[in-house]
C-alpha positions in Angstrom: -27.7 16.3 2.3 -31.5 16.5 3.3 -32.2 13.9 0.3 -29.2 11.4 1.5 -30.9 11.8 4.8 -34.8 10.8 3.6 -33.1 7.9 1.7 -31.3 6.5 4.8 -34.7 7.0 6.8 -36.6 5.1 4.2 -34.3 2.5 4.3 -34.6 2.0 8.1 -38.0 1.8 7.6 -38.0 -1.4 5.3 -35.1 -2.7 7.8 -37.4 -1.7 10.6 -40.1 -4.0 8.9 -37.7 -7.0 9.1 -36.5 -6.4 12.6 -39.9 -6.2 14.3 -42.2 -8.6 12.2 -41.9 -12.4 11.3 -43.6 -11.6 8.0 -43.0 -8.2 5.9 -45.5 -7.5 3.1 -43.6 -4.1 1.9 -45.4 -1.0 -0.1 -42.4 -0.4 -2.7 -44.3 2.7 -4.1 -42.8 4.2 -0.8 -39.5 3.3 -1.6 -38.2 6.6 -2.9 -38.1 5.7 -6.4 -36.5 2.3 -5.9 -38.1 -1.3 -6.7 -38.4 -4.3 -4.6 -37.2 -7.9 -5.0 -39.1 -9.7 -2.5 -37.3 -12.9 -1.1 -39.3 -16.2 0.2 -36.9 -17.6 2.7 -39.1 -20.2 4.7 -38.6 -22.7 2.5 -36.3 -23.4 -0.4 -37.7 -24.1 -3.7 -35.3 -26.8 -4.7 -31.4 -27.3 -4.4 -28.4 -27.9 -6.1 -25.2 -29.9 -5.7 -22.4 -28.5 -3.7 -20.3 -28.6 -6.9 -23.4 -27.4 -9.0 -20.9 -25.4 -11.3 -19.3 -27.9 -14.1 -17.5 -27.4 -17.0 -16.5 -29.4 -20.1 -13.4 -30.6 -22.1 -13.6 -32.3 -25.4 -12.3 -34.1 -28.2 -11.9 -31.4 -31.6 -8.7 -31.2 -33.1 -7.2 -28.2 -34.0 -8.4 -28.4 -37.7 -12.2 -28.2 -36.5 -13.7 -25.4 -38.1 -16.7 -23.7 -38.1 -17.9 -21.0 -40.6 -14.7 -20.9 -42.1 -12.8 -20.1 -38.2 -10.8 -22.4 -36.6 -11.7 -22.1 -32.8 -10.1 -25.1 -31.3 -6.2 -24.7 -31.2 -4.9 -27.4 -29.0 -7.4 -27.4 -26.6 -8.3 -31.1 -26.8 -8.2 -33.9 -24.3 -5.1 -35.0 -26.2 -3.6 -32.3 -26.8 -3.7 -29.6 -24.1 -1.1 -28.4 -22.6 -1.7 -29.8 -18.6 1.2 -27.6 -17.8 0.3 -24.5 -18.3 0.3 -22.8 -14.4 -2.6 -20.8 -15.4 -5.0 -23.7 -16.1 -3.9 -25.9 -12.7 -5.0 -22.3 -11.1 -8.2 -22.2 -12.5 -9.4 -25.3 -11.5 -7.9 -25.1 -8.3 -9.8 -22.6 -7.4 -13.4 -23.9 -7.0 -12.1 -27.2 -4.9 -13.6 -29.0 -6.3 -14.8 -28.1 -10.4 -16.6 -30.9 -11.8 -15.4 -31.2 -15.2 -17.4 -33.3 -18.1 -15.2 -35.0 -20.3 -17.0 -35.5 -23.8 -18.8 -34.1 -26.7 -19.6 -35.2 -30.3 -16.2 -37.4 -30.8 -16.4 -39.4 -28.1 -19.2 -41.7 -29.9 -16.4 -42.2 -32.6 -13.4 -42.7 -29.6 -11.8 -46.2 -28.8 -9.5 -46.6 -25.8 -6.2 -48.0 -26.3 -6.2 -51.1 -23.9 -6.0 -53.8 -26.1 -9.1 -55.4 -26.4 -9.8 -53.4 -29.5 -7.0 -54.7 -32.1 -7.0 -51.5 -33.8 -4.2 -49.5 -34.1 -4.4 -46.4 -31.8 -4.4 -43.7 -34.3 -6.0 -39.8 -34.2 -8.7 -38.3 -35.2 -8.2 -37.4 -39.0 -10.2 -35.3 -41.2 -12.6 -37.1 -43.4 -15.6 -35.1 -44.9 -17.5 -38.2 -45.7 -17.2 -39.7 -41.7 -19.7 -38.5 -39.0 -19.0 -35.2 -37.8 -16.5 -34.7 -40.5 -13.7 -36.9 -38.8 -12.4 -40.5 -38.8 -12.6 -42.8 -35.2 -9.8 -41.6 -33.2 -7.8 -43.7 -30.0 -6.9 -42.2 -26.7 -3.4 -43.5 -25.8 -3.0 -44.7 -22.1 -0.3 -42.9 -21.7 -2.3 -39.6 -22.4 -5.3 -40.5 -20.1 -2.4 -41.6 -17.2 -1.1 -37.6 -17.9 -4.8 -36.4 -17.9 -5.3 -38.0 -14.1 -2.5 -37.1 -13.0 -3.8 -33.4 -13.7 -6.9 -34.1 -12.3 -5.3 -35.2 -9.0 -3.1 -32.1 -8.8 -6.5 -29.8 -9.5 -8.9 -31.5 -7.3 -11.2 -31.7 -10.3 -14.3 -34.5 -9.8 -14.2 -36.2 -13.3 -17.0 -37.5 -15.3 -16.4 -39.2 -18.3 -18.5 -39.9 -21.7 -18.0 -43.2 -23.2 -18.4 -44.1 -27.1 -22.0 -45.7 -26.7 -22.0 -46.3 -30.9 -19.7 -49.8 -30.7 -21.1 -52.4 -32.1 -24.6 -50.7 -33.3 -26.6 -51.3 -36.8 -28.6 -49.1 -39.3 -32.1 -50.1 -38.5 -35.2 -49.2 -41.1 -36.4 -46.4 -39.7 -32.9 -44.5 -39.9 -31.5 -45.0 -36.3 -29.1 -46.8 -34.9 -30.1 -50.0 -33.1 -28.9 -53.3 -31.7 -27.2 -53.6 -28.0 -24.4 -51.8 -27.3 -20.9 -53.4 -27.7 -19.3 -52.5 -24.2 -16.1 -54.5 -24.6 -13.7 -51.8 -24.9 -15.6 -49.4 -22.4 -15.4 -52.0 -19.8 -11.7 -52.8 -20.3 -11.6 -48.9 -20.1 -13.9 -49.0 -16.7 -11.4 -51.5 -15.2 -7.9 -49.3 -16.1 -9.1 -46.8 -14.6 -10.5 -48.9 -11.1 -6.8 -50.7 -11.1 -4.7 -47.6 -11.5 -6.9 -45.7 -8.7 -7.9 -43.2 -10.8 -11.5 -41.5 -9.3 -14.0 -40.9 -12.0 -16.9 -39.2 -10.3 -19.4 -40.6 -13.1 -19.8 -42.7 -16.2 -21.9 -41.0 -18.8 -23.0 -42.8 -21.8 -23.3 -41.3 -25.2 -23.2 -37.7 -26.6 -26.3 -36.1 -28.3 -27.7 -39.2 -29.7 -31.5 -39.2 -28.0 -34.7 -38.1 -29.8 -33.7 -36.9 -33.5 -30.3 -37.3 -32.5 -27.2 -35.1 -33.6 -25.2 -37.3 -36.0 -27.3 -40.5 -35.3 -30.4 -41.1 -32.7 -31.0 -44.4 -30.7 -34.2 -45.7 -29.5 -35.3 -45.1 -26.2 -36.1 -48.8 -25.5 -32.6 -49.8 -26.3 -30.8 -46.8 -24.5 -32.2 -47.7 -21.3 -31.2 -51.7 -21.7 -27.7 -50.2 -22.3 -27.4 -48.2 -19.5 -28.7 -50.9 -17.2 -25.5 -52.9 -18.6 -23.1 -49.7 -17.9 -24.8 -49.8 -14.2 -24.2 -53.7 -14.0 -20.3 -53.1 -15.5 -19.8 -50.4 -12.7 -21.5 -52.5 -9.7 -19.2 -55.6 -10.4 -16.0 -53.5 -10.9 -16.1 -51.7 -8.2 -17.3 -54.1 -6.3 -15.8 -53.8 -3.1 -14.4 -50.0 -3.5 -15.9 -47.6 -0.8 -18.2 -45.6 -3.1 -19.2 -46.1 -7.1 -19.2 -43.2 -9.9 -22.3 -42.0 -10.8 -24.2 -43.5 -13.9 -24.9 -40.7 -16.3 -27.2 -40.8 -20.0 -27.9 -39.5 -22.4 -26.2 -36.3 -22.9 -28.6 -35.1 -25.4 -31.4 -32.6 -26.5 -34.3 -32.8 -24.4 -37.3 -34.5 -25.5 -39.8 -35.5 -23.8 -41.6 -38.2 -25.0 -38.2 -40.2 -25.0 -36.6 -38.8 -22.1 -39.8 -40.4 -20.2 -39.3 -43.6 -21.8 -35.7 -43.5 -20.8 -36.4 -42.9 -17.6 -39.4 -45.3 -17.3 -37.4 -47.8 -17.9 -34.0 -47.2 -15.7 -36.4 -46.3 -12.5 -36.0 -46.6 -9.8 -32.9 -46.7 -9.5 -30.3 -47.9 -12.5 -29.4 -44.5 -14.0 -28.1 -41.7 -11.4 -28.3 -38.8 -13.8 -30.6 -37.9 -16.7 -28.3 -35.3 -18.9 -29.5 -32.6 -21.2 -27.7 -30.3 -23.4 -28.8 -26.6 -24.1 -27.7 -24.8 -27.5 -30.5 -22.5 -27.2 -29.5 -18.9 -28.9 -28.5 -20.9 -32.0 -26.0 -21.1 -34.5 -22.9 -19.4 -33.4 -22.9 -17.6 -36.9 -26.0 -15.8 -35.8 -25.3 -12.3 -36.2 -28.1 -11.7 -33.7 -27.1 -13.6 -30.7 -26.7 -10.2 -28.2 -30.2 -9.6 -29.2 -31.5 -12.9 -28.4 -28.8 -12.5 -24.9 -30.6 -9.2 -24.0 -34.1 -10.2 -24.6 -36.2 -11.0 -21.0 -38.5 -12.8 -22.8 -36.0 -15.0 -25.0 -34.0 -16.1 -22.2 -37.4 -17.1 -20.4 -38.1 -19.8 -23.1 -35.9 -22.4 -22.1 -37.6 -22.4 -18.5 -39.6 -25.2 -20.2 -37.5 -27.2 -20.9 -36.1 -27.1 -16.9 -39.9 -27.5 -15.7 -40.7 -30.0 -18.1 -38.2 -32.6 -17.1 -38.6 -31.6 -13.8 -41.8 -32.8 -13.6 -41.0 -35.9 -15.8 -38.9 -37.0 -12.4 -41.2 -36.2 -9.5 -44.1 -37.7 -11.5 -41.6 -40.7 -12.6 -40.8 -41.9 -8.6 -37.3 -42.3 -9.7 -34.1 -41.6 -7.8 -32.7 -40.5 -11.0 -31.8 -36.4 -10.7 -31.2 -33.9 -13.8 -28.0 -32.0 -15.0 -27.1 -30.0 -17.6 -24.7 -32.1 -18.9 -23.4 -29.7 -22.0 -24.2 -25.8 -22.3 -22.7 -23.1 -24.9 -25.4 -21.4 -25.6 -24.4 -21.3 -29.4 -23.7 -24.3 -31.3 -20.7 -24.8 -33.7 -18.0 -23.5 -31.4 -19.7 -20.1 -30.5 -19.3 -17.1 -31.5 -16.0 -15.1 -30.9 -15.9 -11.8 -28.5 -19.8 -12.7 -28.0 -19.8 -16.2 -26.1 -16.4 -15.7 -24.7 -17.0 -11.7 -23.5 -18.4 -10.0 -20.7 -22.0 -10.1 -22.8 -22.3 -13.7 -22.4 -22.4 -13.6 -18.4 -25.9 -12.7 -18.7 -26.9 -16.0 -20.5 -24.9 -17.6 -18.3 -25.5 -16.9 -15.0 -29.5 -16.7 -16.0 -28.9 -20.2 -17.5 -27.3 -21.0 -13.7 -30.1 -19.0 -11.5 -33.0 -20.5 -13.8 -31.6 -24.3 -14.0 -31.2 -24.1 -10.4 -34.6 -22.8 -9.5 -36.1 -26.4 -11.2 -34.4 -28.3 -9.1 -31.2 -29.2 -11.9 -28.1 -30.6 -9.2 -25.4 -29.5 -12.1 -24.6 -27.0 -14.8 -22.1 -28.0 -17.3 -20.7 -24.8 -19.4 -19.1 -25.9 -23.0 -16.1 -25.9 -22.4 -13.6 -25.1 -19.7 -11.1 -24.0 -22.4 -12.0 -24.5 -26.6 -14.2 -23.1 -29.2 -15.2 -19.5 -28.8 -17.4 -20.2 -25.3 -14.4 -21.3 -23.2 -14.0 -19.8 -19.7 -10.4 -19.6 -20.0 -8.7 -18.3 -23.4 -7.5 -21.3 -25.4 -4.0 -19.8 -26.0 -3.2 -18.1 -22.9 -5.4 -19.7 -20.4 -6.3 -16.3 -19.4 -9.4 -16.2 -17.8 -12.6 -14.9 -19.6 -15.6 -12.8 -18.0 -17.7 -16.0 -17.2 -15.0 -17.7 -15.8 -14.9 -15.0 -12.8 -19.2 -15.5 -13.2 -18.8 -18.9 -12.5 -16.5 -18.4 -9.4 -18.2 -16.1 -7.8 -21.6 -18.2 -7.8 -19.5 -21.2 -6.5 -17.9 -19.6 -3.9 -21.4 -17.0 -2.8 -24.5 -18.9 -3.9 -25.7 -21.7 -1.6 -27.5 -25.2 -2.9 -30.7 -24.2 -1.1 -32.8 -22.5 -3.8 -35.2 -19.5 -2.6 -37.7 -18.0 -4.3 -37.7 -14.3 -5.6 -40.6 -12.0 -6.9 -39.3 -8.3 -8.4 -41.8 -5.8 -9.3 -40.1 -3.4 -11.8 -38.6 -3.8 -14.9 -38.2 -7.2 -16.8 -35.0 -6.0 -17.8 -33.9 -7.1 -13.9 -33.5 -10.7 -13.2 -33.2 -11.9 -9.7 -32.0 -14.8 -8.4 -31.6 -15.9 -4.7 -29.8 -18.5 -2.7 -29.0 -19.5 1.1 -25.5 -17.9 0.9 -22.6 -20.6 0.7 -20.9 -21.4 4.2 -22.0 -18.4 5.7 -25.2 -16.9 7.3 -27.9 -14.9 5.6 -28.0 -14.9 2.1 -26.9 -14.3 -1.7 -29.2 -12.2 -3.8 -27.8 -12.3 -7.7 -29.1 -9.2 -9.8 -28.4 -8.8 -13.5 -29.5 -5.5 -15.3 -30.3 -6.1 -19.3 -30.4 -2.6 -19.8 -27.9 -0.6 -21.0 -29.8 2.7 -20.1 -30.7 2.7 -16.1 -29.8 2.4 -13.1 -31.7 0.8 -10.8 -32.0 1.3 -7.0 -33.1 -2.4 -5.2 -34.4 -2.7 -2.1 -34.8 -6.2 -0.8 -38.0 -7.2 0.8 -39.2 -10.6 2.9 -41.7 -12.6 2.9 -41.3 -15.3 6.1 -38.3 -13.6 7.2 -35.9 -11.1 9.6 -32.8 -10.1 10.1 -30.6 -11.6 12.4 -30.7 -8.8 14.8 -34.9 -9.2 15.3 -33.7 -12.8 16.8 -32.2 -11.2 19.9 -34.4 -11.2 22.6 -35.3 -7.8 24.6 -33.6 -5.7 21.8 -34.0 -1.9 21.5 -33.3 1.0 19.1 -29.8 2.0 20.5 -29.4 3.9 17.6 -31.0 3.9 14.1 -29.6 1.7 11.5 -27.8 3.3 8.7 -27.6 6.7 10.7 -24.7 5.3 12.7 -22.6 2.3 13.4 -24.4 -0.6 12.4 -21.4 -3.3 11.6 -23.8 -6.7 11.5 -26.5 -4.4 9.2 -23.5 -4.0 6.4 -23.7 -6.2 3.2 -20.8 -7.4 0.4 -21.4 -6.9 -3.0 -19.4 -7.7 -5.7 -20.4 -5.6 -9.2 -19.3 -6.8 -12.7 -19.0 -4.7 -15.3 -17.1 -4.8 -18.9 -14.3 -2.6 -19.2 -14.6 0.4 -21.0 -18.9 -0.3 -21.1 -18.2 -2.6 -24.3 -20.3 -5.5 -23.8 -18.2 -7.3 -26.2 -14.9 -6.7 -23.9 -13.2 -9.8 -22.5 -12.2 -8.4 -20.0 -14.0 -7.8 -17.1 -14.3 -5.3 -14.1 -15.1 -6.3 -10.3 -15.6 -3.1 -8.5 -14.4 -0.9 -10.8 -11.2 -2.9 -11.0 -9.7 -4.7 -13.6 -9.4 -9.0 -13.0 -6.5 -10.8 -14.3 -3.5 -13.0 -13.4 -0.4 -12.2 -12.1 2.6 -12.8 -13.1 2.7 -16.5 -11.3 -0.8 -17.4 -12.9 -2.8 -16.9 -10.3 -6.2 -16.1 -10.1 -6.9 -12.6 -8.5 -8.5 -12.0 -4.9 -12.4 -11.8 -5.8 -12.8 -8.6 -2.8 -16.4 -7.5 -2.1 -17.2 -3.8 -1.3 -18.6 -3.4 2.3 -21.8 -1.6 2.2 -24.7 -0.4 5.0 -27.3 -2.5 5.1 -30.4 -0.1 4.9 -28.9 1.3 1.5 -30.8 -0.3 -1.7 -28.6 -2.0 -3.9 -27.4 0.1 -6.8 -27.2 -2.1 -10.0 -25.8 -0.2 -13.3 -26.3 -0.4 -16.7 -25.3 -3.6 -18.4 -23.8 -4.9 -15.0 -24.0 -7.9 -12.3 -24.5 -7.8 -8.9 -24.1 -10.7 -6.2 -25.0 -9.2 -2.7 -24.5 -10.9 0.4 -26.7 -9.9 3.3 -25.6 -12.3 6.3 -28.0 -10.1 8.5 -31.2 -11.6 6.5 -32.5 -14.1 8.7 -33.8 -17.2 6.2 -35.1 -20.3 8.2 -34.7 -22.4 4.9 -31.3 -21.8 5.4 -30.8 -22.6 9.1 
């Protein structure tokens, strides 16, 4: 009793810090054994889109396989089931999820709209073609079923097109010569005369730098995408608003992601996309290593910062996504990049991208290969599909900075909290041995109640009834503690669909306000504090 007691005190005395100060530098070695994450809320850092979570859907056929595993089922654009109650559920619920339409086919994809004279046949098997399969056709009658799914969902659509017509083997090994746009325009214009709203055109999958498959010059990229730009201007010429022009959908590099956007600036290309593979082959036996390491995850911060500063030094209107992410190439790796382990990649890979100022995050795939966020038979939903919801419906686009003075094995990550006041703090806890007790601390900040003019101690905080001092927080754990489960708990309870295939109530837990935040062993934590008074976020 007497130690519950000292705890509540000390935690009115950080609160009482907030409440009476604009500032609050706080001494965390008197925090009775629990750490600090100190939030800078006077000005974001950077921001994301409203719709900053994204995911893909691509082109494998069911007899892609990977290391001798077969991960793709009918889970392709022309072949999955748009019926299924469970997947019109999902996407439902984010209103809107942006969803990416693409991957390493689509450079090897006509469109069936009769320009082509081809006959509109599928992707075959052919070990001696590209990627291991023959061109493919997408039937109009297919894309028609597609949108009309995409209407029903309220999904925002982008859409990569096959930027290999028409190109020639040059000398030095990559693929050169203008782009032959005839059958992506005739595609452009369908789509603009059956009303069909394509958020963004992207051009090309993985075919900048080295290249994936085959590489195109910089120089030539960017004189292509200024004829996708000029295709969309005169097409929708007269429509209300245009899609988005989006390139190149690769690896980053930057010597030639500079060129490409040297030469598109100021304005020509909307979006500079980047894809991130980062933890490896999907055969790796090593990947929850590399998922658990502080220091691992940390490396790809470059890659963010480094385009980042390509742009602000570029004076281009052109903004960054990540246009493609599953962490591990070749389909993934089963119960690792589709269980509850892989939420911590994930949602770093979200908290990270959005610190450097990236407007989208793009997760391979929405269903497919072993990194879907929905199980490719039964559409059930995996862990990181309830990771990605949450952060959608809790994490604002106004970016604020976070310093955290314990362990590395803690990663913070802060946000103005979405259509509410205050905001979201995101913990994620590495370690599978402590639990950690968080206190959050200000810099620049106060809680809403320190706002109220003339205000006096009615009663202490935390030692009575303090309704606008309580918090939400929503804890994810794996069931049964097994990392590799895929199925995940929120709150201590089990998260599934009922019986109509719908997706569960996400319900916070209420707590007091002057309590630190207890994170678990291997767990998650979003917390919202609407009582933390931000002025970025006001």
């Amino acid at each position: 009793m007497a130690a519950g007691l000292l705890l509540k005190m000390v935690g009115f005395c950080v609160w009482a810090l907030f409440w009476l100060g604009g500032t609050a530098t706080v001494s965390t070695t008197a925090l009775a054994g629990g750490d600090a994450v100190v939030v800078d809320a006077r000005s974001a850092v950077a921001a994301t889109d409203d719709d900053f979570v994204c995911a893909t859907l691509d082109w494998w056929p069911p007899d892609k396989c990977d290391y001798g595993t077969c991960s793709w089922g009918r889970a392709s654009l022309l072949n999955l089931n748009l019926s299924n109650k469970i997947l019109l559920n999902a996407v439902k619920a984010f209103s809107p999820l942006k969803l990416r339409l693409g991957g390493s086919l689509q450079d090897m994809l006509i469109y069936d709209t009769g320009d082509s004279h081809q006959s509109c046949t599928p992707f075959v098997k052919n070990t001696s073609a590209m990627f291991g399969f023959s061109q493919g056709c997408l039937p109009l009658n297919r894309w028609d079923e597609l949108n009309a799914f995409f209407q029903k969902s309220g999904a925002k659509i982008i859409f990569g097109l096959n930027a290999l017509n028409g190109r020639v083997p040059m000398p030095d090994g990559s693929l050169g010569g203008p782009w032959n746009y005839t059958n992506a325009a005739s595609f452009i214009r369908y789509a603009v005369n059956k009303g069909y709203d394509i958020h963004g055109w992207e051009l090309g999958n993985e075919l900048s730098g080295s290249g994936v498959g085959a590489r195109i010059d910089a120089d030539q990229y960017a004189a292509d995408v200024i004829t996708l730009k000029q295709i969309i201007d005169s097409t929708y010429q007269g429509n209300p608003s245009k899609p988005l022009v989006l390139a190149p959908g690769g690896f980053f590099d930057a010597a030639w992601f500079t060129e490409l956007v040297s030469k598109t600036k100021p304005s020509q290309m909307d979006v500079i996309t980047h894809h991130i593979y980062n933890l490896g082959p999907g055969v790796d036996d090593h990947l929850i290593e590399k998922i658990l390491n502080p220091s691992y995850l940390d490396g790809e911060a470059s890659t963010f910062s480094n385009l980042q500063g390509i742009l602000k030094s570029a004076g281009t209107s052109t903004v960054a996504w990540v246009g493609e992410a599953g962490g591990a190439y070749n389909s993934g790796h089963h119960l690792v990049t589709d269980a509850f382990v892989f939420s911590f990649w994930y949602l770093d890979q979200l908290g990270m991208s959005s610190k450097y100022d990236t407007k989208s995050y793009c997760r391979q795939t929405l269903v497919g290969g072993n990194y879907g966020l929905l199980n490719k038979t039964t559409f059930e939903p995996n862990p990181d599909y309830y990771s990605a919801l949450l952060w959608h419906r809790l994490m604002g686009t106004k970016v604020l900075s976070t310093t955290f003075n314990g362990t590395n094995k803690i990663r913070t990550y802060a946000h103005c909290a979405r259509n509410s006041e205050g905001i979201t703090l995101l913990l994620i806890n590495l370690s599978g041995n402590n639990t950690n007790h968080i206190y959050v601390a200000s810099e620049g900040a106060r809680t809403q109640s320190a706002r109220k003019e003339n205000r006096r101690f009615g009663h202490i905080p935390g030692l009575g009834e303090a309704a606008e001092l309580t918090r939400e927080e929503y804890h994810l754990t794996p069931k049964d503690g097994n990392l590799q489960s895929q199925q995940v708990l929120l709150n201590g309870n089990v998260l599934a669909t009922d019986a109509n295939g719908d997706i569960p109530k996400l319900e916070p837990v209420q707590v007091e306000g002057t309590q630190p935040i207890t994170v678990g062993p291997y767990s998650i934590v979003f917390a919202h504090i609407p009582s933390f008074y931000a002025p970025a976020c006001s």
